[in-house]
mmCIF file of the N, C-alpha and C atoms, coordinates in Angstrom:
data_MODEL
# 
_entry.id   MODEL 
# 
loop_
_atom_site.group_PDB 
_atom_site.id 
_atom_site.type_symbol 
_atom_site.label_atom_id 
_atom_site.label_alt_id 
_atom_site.label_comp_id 
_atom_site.label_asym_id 
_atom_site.label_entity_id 
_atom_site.label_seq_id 
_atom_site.pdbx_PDB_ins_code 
_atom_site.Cartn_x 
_atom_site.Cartn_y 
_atom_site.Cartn_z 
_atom_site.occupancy 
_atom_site.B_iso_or_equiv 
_atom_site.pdbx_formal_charge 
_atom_site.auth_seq_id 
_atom_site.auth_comp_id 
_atom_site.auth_asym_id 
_atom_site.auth_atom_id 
_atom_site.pdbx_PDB_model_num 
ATOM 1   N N  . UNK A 1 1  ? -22.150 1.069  1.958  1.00 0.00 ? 1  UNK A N  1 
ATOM 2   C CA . UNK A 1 1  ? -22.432 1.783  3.184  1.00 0.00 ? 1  UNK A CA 1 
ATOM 3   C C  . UNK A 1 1  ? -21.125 1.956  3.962  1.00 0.00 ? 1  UNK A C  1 
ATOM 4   N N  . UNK A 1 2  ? -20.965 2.998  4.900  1.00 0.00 ? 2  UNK A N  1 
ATOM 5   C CA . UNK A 1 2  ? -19.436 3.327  5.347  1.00 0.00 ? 2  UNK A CA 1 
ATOM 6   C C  . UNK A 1 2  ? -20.088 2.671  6.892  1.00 0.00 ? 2  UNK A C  1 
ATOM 7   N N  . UNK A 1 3  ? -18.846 1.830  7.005  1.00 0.00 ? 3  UNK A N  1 
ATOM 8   C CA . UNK A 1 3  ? -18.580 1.339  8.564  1.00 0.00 ? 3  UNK A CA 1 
ATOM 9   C C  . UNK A 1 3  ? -18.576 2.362  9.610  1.00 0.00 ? 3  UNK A C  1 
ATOM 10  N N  . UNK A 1 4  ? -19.247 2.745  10.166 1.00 0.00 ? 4  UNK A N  1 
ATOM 11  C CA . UNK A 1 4  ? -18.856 3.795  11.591 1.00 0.00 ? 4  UNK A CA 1 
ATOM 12  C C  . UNK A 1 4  ? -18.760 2.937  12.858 1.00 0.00 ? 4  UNK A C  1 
ATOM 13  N N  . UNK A 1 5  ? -18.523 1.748  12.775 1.00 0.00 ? 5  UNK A N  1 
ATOM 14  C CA . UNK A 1 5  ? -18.283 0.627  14.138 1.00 0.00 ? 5  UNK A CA 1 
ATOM 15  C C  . UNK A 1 5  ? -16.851 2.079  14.445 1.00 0.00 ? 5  UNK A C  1 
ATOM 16  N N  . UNK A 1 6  ? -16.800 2.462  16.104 1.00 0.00 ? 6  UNK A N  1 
ATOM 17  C CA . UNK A 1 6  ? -15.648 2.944  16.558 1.00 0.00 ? 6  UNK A CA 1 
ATOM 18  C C  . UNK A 1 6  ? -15.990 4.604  16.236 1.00 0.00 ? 6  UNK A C  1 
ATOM 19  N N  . UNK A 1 7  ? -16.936 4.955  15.615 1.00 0.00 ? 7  UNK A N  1 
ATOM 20  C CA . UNK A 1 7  ? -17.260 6.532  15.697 1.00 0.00 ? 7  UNK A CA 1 
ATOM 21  C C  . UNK A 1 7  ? -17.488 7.160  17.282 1.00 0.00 ? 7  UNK A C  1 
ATOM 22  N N  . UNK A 1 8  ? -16.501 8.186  17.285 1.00 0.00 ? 8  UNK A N  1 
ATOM 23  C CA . UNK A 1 8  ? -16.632 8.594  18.348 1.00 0.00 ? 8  UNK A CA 1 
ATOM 24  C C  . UNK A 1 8  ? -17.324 9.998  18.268 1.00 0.00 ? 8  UNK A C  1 
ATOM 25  N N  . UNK A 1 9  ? -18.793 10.091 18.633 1.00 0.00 ? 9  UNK A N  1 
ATOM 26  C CA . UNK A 1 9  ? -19.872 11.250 18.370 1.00 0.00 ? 9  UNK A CA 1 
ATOM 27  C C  . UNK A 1 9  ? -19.019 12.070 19.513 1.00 0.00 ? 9  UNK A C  1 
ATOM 28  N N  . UNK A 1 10 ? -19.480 13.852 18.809 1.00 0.00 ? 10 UNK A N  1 
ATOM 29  C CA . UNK A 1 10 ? -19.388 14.841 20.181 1.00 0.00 ? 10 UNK A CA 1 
ATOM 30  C C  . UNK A 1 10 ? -20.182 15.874 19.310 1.00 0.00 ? 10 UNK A C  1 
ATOM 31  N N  . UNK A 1 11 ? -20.875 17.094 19.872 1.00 0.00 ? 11 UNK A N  1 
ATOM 32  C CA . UNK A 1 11 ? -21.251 18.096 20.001 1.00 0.00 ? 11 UNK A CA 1 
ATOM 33  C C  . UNK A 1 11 ? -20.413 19.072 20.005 1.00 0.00 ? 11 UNK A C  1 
ATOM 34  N N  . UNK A 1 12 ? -20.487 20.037 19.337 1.00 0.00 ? 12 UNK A N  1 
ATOM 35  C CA . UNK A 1 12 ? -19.755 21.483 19.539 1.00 0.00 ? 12 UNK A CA 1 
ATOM 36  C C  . UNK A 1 12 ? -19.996 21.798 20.902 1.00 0.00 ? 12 UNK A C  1 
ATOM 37  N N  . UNK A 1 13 ? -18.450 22.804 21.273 1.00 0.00 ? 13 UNK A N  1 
ATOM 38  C CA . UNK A 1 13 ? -18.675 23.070 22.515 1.00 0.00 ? 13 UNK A CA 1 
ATOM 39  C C  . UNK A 1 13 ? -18.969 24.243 22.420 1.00 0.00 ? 13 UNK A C  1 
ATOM 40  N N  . UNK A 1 14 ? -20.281 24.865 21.294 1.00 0.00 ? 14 UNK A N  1 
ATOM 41  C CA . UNK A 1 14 ? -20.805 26.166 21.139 1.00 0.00 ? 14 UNK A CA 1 
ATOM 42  C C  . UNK A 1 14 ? -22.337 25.580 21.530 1.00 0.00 ? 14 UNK A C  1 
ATOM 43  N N  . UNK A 1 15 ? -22.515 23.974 21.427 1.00 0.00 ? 15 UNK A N  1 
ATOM 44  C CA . UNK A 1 15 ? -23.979 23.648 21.428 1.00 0.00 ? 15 UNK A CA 1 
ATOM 45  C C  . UNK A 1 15 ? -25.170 24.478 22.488 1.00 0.00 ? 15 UNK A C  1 
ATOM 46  N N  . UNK A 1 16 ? -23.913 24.737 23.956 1.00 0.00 ? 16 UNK A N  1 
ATOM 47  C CA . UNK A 1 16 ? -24.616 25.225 24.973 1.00 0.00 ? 16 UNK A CA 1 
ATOM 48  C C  . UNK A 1 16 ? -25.792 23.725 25.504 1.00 0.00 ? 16 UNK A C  1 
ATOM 49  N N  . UNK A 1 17 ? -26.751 24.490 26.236 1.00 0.00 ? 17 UNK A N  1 
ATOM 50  C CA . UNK A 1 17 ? -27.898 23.677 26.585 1.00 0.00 ? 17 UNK A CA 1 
ATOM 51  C C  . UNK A 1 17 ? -29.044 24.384 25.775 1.00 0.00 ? 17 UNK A C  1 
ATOM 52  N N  . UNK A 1 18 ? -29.793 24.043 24.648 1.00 0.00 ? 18 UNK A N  1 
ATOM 53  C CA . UNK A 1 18 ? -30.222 24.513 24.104 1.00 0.00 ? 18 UNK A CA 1 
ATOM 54  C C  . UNK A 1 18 ? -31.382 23.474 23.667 1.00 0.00 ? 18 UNK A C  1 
ATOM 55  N N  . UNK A 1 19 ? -31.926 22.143 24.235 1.00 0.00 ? 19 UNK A N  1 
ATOM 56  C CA . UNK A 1 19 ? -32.742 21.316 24.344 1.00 0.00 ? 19 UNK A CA 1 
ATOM 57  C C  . UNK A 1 19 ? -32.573 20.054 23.172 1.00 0.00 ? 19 UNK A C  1 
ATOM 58  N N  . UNK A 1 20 ? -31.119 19.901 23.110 1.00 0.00 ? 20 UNK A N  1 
ATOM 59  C CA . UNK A 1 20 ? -30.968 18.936 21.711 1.00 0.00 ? 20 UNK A CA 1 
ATOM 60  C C  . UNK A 1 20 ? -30.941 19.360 20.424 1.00 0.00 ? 20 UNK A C  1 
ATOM 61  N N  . UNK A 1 21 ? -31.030 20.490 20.184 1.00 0.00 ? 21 UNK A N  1 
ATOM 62  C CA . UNK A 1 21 ? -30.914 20.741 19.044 1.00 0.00 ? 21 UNK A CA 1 
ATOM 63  C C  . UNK A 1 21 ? -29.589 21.070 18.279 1.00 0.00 ? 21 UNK A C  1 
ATOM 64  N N  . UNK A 1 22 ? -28.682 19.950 18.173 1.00 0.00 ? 22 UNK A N  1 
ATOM 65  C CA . UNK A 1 22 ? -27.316 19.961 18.057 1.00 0.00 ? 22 UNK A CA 1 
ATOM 66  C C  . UNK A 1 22 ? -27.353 18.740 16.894 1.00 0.00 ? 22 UNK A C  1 
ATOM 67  N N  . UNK A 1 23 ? -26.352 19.211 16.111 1.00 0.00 ? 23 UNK A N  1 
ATOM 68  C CA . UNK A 1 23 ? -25.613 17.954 15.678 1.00 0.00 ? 23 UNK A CA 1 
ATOM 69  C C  . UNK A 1 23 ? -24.695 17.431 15.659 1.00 0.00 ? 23 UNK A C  1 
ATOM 70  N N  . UNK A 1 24 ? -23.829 16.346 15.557 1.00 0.00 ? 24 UNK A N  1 
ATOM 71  C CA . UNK A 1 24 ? -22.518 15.403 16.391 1.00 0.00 ? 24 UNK A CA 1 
ATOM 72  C C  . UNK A 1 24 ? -21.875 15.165 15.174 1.00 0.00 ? 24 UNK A C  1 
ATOM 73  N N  . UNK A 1 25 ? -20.961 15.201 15.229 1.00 0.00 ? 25 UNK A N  1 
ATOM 74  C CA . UNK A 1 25 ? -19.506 15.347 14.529 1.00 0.00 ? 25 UNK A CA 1 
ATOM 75  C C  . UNK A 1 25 ? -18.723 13.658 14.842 1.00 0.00 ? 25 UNK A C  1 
ATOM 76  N N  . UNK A 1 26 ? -18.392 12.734 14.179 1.00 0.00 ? 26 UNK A N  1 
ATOM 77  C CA . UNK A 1 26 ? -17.478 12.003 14.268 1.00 0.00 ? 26 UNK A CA 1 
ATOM 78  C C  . UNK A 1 26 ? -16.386 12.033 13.274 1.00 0.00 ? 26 UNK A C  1 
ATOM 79  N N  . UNK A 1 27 ? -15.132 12.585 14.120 1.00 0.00 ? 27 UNK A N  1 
ATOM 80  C CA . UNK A 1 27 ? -13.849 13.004 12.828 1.00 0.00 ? 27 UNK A CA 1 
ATOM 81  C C  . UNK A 1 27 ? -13.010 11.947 13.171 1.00 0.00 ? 27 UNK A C  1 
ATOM 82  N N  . UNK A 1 28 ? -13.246 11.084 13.845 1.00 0.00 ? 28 UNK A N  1 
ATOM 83  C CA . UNK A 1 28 ? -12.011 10.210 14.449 1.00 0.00 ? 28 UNK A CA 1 
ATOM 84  C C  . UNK A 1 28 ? -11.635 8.584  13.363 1.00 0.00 ? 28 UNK A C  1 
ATOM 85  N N  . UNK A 1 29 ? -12.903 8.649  12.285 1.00 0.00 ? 29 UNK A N  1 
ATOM 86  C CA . UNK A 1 29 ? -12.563 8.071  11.274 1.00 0.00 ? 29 UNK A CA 1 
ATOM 87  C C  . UNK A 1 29 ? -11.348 8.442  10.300 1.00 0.00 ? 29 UNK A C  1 
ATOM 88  N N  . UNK A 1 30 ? -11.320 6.686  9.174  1.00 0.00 ? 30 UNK A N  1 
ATOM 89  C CA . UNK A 1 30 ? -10.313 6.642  8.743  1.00 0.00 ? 30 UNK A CA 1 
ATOM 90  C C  . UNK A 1 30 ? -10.682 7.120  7.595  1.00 0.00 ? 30 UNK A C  1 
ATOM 91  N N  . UNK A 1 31 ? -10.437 8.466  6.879  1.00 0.00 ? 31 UNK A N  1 
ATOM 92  C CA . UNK A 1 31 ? -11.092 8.697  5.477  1.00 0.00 ? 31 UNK A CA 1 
ATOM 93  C C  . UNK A 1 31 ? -12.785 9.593  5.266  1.00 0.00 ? 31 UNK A C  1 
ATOM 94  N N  . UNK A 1 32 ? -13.792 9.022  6.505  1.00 0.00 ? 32 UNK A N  1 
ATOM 95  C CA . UNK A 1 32 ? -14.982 9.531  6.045  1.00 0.00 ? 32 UNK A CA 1 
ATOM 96  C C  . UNK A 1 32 ? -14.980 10.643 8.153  1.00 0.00 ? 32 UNK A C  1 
ATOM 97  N N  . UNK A 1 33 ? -15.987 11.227 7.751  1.00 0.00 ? 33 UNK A N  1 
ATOM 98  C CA . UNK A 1 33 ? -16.518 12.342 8.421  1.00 0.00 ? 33 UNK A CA 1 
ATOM 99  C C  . UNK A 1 33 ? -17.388 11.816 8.982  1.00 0.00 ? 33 UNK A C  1 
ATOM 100 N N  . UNK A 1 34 ? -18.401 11.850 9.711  1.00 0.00 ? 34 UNK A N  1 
ATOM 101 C CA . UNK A 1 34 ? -19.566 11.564 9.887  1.00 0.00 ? 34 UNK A CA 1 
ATOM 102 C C  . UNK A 1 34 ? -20.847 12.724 10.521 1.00 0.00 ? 34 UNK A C  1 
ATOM 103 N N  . UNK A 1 35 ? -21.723 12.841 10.240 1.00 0.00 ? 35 UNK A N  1 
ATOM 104 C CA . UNK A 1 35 ? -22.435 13.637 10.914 1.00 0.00 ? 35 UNK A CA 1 
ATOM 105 C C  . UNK A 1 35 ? -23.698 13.764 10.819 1.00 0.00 ? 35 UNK A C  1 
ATOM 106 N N  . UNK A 1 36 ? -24.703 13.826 12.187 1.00 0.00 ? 36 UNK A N  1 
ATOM 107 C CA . UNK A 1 36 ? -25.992 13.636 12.655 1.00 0.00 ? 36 UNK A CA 1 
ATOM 108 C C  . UNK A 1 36 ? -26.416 14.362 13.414 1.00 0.00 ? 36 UNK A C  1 
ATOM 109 N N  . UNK A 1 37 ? -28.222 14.016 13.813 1.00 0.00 ? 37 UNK A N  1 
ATOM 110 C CA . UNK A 1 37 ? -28.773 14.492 14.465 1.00 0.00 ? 37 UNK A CA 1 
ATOM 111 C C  . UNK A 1 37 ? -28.792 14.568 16.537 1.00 0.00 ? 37 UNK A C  1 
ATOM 112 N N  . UNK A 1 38 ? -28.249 15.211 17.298 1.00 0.00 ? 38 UNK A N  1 
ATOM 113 C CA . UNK A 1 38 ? -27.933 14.456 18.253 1.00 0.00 ? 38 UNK A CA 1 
ATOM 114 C C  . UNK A 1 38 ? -29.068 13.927 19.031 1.00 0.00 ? 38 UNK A C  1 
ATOM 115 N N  . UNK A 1 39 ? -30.189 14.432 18.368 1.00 0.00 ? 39 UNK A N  1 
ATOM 116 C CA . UNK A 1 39 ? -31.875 14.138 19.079 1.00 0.00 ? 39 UNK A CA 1 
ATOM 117 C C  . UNK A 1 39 ? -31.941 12.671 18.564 1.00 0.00 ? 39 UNK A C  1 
ATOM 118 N N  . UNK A 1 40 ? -31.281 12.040 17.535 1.00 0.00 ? 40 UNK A N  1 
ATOM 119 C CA . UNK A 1 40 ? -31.361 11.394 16.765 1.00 0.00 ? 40 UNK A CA 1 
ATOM 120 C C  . UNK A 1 40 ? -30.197 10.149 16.279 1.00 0.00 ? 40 UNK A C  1 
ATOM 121 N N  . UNK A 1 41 ? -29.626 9.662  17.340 1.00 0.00 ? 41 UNK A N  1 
ATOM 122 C CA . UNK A 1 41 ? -28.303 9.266  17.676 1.00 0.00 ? 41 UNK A CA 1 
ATOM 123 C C  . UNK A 1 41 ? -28.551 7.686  16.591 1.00 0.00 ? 41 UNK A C  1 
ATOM 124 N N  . UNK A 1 42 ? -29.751 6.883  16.459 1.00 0.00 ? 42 UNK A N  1 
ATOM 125 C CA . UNK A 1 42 ? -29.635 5.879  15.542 1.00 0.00 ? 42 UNK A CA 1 
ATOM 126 C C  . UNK A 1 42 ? -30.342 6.433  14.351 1.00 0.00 ? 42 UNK A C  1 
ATOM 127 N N  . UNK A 1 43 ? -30.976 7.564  13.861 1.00 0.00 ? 43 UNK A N  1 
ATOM 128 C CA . UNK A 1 43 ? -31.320 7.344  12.650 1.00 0.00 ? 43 UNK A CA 1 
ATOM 129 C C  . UNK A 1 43 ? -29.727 7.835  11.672 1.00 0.00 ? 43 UNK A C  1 
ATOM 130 N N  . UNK A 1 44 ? -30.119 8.620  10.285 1.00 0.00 ? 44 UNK A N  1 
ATOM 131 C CA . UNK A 1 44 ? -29.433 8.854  9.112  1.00 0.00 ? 44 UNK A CA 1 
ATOM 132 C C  . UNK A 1 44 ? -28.256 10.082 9.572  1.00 0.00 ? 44 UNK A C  1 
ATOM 133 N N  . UNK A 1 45 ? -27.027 9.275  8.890  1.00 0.00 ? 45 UNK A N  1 
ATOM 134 C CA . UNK A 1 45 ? -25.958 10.022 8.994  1.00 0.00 ? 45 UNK A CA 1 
ATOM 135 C C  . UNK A 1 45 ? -25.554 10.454 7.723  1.00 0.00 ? 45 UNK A C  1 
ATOM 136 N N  . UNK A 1 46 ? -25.014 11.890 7.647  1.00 0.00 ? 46 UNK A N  1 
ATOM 137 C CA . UNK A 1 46 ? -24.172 11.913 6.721  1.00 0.00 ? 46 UNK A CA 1 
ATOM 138 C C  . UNK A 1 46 ? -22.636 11.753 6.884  1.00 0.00 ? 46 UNK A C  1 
ATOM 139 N N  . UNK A 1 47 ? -22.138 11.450 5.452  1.00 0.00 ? 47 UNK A N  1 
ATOM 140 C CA . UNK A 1 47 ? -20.781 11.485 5.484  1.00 0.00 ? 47 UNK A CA 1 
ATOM 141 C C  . UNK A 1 47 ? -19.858 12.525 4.326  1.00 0.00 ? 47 UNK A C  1 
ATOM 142 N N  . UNK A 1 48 ? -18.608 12.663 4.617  1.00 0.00 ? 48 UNK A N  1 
ATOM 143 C CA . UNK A 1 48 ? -18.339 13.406 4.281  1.00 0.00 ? 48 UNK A CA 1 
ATOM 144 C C  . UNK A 1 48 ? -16.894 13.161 3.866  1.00 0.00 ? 48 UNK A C  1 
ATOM 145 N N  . UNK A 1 49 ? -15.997 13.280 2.965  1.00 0.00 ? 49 UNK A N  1 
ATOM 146 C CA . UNK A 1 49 ? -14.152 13.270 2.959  1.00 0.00 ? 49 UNK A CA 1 
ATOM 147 C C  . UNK A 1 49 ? -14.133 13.891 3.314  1.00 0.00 ? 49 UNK A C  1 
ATOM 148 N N  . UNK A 1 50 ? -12.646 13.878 4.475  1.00 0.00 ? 50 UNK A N  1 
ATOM 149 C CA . UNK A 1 50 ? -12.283 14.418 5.415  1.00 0.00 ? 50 UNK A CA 1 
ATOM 150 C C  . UNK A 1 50 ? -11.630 15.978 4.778  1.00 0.00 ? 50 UNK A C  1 
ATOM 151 N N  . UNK A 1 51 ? -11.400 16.422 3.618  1.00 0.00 ? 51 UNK A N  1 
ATOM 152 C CA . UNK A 1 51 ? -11.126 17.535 2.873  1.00 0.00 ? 51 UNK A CA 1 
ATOM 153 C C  . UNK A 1 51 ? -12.531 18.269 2.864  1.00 0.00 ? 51 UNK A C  1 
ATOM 154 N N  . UNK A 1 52 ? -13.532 17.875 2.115  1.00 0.00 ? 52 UNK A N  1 
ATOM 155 C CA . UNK A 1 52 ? -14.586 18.556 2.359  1.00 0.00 ? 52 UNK A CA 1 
ATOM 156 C C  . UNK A 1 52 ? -15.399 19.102 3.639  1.00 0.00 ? 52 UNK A C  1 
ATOM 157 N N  . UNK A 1 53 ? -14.990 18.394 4.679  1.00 0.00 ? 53 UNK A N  1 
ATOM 158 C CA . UNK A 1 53 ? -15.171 18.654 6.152  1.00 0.00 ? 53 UNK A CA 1 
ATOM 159 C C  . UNK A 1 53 ? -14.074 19.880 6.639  1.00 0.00 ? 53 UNK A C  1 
ATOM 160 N N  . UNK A 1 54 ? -13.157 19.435 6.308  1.00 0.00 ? 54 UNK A N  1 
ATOM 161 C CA . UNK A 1 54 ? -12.136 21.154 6.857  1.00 0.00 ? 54 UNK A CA 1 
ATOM 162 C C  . UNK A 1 54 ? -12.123 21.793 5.935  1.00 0.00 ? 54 UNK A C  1 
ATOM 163 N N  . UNK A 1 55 ? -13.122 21.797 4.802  1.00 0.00 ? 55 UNK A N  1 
ATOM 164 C CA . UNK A 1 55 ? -13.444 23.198 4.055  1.00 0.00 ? 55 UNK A CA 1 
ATOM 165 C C  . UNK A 1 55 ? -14.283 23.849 4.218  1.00 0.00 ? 55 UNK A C  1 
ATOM 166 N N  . UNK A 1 56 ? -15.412 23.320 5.018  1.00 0.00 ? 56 UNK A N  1 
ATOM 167 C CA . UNK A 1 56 ? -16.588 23.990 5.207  1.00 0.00 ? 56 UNK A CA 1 
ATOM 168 C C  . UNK A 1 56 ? -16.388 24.294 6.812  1.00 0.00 ? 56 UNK A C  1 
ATOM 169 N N  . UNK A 1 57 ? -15.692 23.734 7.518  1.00 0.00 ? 57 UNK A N  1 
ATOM 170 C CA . UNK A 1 57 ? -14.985 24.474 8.878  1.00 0.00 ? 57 UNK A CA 1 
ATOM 171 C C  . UNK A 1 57 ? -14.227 25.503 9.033  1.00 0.00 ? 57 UNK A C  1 
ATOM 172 N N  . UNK A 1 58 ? -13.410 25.503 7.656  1.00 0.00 ? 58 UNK A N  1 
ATOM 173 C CA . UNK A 1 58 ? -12.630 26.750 7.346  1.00 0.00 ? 58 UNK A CA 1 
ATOM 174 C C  . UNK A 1 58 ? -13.413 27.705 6.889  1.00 0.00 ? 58 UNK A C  1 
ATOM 175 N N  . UNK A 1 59 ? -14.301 27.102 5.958  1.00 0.00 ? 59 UNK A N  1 
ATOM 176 C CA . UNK A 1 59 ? -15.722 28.322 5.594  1.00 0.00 ? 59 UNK A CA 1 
ATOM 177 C C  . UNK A 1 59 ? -16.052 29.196 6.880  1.00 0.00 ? 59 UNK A C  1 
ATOM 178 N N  . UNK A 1 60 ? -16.531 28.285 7.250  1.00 0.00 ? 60 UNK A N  1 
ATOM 179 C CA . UNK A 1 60 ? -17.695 28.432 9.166  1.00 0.00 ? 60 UNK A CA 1 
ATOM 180 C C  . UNK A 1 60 ? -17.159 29.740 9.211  1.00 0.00 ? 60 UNK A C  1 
ATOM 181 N N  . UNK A 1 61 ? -15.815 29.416 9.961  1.00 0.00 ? 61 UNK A N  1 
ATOM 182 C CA . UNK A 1 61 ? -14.908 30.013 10.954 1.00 0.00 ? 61 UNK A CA 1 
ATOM 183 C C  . UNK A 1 61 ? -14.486 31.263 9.949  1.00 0.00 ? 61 UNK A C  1 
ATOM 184 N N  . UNK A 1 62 ? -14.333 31.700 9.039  1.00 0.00 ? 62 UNK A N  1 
ATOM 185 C CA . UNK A 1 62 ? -13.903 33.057 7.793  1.00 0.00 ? 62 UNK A CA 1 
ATOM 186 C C  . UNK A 1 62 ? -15.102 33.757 8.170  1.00 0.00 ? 62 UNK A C  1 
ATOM 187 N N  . UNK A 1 63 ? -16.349 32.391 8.169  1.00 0.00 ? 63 UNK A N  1 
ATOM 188 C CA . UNK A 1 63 ? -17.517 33.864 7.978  1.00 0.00 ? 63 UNK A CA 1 
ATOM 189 C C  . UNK A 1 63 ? -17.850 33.740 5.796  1.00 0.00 ? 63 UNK A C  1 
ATOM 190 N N  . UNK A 1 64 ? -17.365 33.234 5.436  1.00 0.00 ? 64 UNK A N  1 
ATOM 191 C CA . UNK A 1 64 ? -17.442 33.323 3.700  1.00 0.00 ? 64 UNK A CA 1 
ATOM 192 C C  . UNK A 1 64 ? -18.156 31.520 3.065  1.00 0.00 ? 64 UNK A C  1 
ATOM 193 N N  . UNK A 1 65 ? -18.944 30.858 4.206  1.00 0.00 ? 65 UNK A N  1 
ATOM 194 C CA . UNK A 1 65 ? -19.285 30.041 3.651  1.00 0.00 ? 65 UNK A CA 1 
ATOM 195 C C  . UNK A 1 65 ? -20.577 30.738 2.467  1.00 0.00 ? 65 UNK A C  1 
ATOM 196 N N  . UNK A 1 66 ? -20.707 30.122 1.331  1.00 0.00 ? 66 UNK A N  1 
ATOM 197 C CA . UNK A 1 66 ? -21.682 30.282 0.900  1.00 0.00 ? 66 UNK A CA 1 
ATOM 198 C C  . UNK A 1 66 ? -21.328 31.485 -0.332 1.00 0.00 ? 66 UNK A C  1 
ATOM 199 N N  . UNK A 1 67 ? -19.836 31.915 -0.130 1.00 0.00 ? 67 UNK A N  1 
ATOM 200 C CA . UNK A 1 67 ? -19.476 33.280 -0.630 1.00 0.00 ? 67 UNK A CA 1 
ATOM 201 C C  . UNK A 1 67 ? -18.680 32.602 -1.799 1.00 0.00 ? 67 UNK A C  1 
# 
């Protein structure tokens, strides 16, 4: 199981107010990604290497995820 003691959660600042329906980003780890539900702050996280996380951000942001 990956340690997230020291994860520092945030929200996109695209989330708006939109009633929780966001999910939280912790990049401030050493090696893993983290990411959840923000309605949902103790259940299941995923994780992620920090390469596979700025590939699918670089995806996002092109517009060519999925392409």
């Amino acid at each position: 199981m990956t340690d997230l003691t020291g994860a520092r959660w945030r929200k996109s600042t695209r989330s708006g107010d939109n009633g929780g329906n966001c999910v939280e980003v912790a990049d401030n780890l050493t090696g893993v990604v983290g990411l959840r539900d923000s309605k949902d702050p103790t259940g299941p996280v995923l994780t992620f290497p920090p390469t596979a996380w700025a590939a699918f951000v670089s995806a996002t942001r092109r517009g060519t995820l999925g392409h």
